[in-house]
N, C-alpha and C positions, 0 to 999 in steps of 0.2 A: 504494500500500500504506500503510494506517493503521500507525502508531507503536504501536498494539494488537496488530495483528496479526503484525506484526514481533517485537514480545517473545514474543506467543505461540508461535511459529515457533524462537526462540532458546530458550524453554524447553522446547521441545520435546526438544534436543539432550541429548547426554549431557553430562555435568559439563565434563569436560575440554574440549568444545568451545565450551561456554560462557565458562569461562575465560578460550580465548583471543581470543574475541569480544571479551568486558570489557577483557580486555588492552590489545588492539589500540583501541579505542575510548579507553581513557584515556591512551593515547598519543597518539591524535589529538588529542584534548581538551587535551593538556599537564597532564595530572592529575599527570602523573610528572617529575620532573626529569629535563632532559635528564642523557644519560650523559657529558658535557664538565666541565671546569672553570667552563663559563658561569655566573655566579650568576643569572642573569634567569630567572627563572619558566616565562617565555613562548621561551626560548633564543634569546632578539635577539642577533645577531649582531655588534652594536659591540659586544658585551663581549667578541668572539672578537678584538679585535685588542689587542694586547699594549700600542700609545701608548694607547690610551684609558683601558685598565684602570690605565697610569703617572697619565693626569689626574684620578684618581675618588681613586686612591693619596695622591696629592698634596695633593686636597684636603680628605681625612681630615685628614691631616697637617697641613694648616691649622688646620681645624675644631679641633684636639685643641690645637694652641698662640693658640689666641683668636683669628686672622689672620682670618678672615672677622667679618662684622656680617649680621644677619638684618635683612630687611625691614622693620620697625617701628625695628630702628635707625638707619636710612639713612635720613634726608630727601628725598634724591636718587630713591632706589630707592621710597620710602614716595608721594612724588605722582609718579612715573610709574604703579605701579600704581595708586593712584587713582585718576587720570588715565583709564585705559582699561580698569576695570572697573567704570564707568557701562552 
C-alpha cells in the first residue's frame, strides 16, 4: 500500500477518527512529550534514574560556579580531540 493511498483511506474517515490516527502517530513519532518527569525529547531512559539526573545536577552546579573549562581551554582535552578528528 502507497503512502497515497493510505492518507487517502485516512481521509476518508470521519474527523474524530482521524484525530486519533494523528494522535497515535505523533506518539509514535515522539512529537509529544512523554507524560514522565523525563526531560529527553526522545524519553531515554537514563534520565528515568534518579543518580544520573544527581550527575547532570551536579554538573550545572559546576558549570554555574566556573569549575568546569571547555575544550579550546584545555590543552589536554584540545589535542586529544584533535588528535582523533583527522
Amino acid at each position: 500500500m502507497t503512502t497515497a493511498t493510505i492518507l487517502k483511506a485516512i481521509n476518508a474517515l470521519p474527523v474524530e477518527e482521524r484525530m486519533m490516527i494523528i494522535e497515535q502517530v505523533a506518539r509514535a513519532i515522539r512529537l509529544e512529550k512523554p507524560s514522565s518527569d523525563n526531560p529527553s525529547p526522545s524519553g531515554d531512559t537514563w534520565y528515568d534514574d534518579p543518580r544520573n539526573i544527581a550527575i547532570v545536577n551536579e554538573g550545572i552546579k559546576s558549570a554555574k560556579k566556573e569549575k568546569c573549562v571547555s575544550i579550546e581551554e584545555s590543552p589536554t582535552l584540545s589535542a586529544i580531540f584533535a588528535k582523533y578528528s583527522q
